[in-house]
N, C-alpha and C positions, 0 to 999 in steps of 0.2 A: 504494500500500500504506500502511498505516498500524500505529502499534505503540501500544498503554494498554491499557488497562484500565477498567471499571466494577463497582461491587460495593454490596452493597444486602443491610442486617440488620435483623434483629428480633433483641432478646434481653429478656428479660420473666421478671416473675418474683413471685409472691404466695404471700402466707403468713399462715394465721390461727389466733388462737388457739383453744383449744376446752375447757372444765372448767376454763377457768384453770392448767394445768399443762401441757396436751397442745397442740400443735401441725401442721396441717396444711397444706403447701404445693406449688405449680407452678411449674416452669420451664420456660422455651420458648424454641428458640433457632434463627435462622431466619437463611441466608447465601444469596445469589445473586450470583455476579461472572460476567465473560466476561473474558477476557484475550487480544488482539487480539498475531500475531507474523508476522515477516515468512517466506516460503517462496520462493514464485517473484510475479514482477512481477503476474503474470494472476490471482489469488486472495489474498483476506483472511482468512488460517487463523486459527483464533481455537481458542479450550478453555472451556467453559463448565463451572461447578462448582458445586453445591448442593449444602448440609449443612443438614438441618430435626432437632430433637433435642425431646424432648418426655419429661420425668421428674415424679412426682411422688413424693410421703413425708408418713408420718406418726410423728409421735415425740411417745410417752407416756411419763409418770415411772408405769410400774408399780406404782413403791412408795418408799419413803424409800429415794435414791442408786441406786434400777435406773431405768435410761431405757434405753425400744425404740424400734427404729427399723425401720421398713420404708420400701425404696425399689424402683420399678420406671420403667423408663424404656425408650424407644425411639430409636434414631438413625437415620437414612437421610444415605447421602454418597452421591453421583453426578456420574462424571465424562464429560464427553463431549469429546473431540478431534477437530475438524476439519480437516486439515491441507492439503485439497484439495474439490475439488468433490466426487470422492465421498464414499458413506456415511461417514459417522464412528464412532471407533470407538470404544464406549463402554462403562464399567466402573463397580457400582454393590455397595457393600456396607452390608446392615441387620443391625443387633444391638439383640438386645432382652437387658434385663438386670433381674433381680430380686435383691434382699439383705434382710439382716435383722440387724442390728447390736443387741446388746446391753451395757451400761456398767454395773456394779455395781462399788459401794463398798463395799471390802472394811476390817475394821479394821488391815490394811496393803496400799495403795497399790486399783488400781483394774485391774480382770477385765475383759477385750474377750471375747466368743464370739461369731462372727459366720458367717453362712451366705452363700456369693455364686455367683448363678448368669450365662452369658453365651451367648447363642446366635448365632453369627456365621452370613451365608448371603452369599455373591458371586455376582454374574450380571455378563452383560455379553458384546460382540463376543465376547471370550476364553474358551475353552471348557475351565474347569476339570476336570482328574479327578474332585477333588472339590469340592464350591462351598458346603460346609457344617458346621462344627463346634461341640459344645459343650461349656463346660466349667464342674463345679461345684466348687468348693470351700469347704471347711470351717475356721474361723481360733479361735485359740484363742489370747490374750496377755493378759501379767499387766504393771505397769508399777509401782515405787514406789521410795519413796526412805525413807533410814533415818540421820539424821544429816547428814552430810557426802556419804553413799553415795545411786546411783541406779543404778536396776538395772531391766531391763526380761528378757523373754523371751516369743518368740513361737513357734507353732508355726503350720501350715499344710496343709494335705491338699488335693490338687487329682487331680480323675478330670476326665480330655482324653477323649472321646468319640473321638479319634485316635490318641494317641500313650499311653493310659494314664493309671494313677495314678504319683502323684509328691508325696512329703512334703518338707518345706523347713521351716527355722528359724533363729532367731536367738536369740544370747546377748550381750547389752551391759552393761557397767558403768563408773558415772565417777562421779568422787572430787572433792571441791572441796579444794584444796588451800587456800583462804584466801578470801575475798571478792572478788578479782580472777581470782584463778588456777582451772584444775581441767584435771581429765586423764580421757580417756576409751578403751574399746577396744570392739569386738564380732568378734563370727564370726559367718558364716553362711552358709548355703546359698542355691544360688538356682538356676532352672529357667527357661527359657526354649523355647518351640516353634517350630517354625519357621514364616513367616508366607504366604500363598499362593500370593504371588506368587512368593517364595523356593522352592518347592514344584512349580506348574504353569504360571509364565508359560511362554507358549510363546516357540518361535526365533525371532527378527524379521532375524536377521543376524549379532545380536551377544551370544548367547548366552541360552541359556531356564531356566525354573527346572528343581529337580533334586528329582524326587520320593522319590529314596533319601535325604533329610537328612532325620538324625537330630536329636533336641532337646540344647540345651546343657545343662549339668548345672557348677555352679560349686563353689567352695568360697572366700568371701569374707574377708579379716581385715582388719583398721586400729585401727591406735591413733594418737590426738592429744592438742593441745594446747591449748586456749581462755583467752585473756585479755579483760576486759571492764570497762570503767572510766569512768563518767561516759557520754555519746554517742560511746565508742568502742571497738571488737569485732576481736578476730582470732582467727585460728583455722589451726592449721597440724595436716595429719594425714598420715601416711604409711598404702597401704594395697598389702596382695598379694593377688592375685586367680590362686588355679588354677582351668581352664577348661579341660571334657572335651567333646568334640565341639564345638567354637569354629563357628560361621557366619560364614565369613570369602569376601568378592570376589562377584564375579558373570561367569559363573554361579556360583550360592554351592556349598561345601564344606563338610564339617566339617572341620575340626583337630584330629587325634586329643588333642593335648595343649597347651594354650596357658598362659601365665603372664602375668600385668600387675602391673607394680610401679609406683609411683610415689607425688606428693608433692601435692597440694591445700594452698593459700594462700590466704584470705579476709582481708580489711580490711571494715571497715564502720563506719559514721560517721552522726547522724543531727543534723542541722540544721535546729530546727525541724520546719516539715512535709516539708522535701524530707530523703532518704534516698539516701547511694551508699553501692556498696558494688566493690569491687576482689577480683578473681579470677586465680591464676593455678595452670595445672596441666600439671606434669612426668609425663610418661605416658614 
């Protein structure tokens, strides 16, 4: 038997100008490994995995401070498990995604309105209920600053081709307290669905997905801290999280009512070209 691995990429990427103001480009991004593990003495169970991702865009200054942007792109990931002589059991999902971003320059601060579409589709050995969703949503944010003050607000609209429509937003504001110091807060909403495998993996033994989970639904807040001085950054934030239908274990559940509190600690330092930075979070 034997145990490695091999893995083997493309990732590529051009861009060119057009009018002297507009911009058109490609990304290509191209993964093949196998991953060799041990099972029984008599077979070399291996997993073989490919991810190929193929986007393009184009972004024009429409006019003095509007720039559009349109992107569309395709991904493919495929995974295949051997774990024995027989068939292997294989799981593959494509998403194809189109948007349209817009930036205008307002004479206070700068307007996001942006359109994002995503079409997800799974196949494979595993015989989904469903093996198909889409979801479009509509984005709308304002961001500027006024003094010492900085202020942002976003909103969001998302229709689930599954689970519905669902609005979400955020309200932030932070204060420079001096040229070192400043203090910040936001709130916001936030939506989450639940994901396929969460949904219709089937029973292997040790539990299957559960097609009655319902999507999360949040209610986010934090306020902090930020000091900055020469090549040197911290940043301390406290933040409370209520959470309605929580996806929690496996097989997953929802939690009719969950809460997260806790304490984010960042250090950061830059030296030269090389940069660290230090992390530590009380959940």
């Amino acid at each position: 038997d034997r145990d490695g691995f091999r893995n083997q990429y493309l990732n590529a990427s051009l861009a060119l100008g057009v009018r002297e103001r507009d911009e058109i480009g490609l990304n290509l991004y191209h993964s093949d490994g196998r991953n060799w593990y041990d099972v029984n003495r008599s077979y070399n169970s291996y997993l073989d995995k490919r991810v190929d991702v193929l986007g393009v865009y184009y972004r024009s200054q429409l006019a003095q401070g509007w720039t559009s942007t349109l992107r569309a792109g395709r991904s493919q990931d495929r995974l295949d498990n051997k774990a024995t002589a027989a068939a292997p059991s294989r799981f593959q999902t494509e998403e194809m995604q189109f948007s349209w971003q817009n930036d205008v320059d307002l004479p206070l601060g700068v307007l996001l309105a942006a359109f994002d579409y995503v079409k997800t589709e799974v196949s494979g050995t595993t015989d989904y209920t469903r093996d198909e969703r889409a979801v479009s949503a509509w984005m709308l944010g304002w961001t500027g600053s006024i003094d010492a003050h900085s202020l942002q607000a976003n909103v969001r609209y998302d229709d689930n081709s599954q689970f519905g429509g669902e609005t979400t937003g955020l309200l932030s504001y932070g204060y420079a307290l001096n040229t070192q110091w400043s203090v910040h807060g936001s709130v916001a909403t936030a939506f989450n669905a639940p994901t396929f495998n969460q949904l219709y993996w089937p029973d292997t033994g040790y539990g299957g997905g559960n097609p009655n989970l319902k999507p999360e639904r949040a209610l986010n807040r934090e306020i902090g801290v930020r000091w900055a001085q020469g090549v040197h950054a911290a940043d301390a934030t406290y933040y409370d999280n209520k959470v309605r239908e929580l996806i929690s274990g496996w097989p997953a559940i929802n939690v009719n009512e969950a809460r997260l509190k806790g304490v984010e600690l960042a250090y950061r330092v830059a030296l030269g070209n090389l940069s660290m930075q230090l992390g530590l979070d009380w959940l």
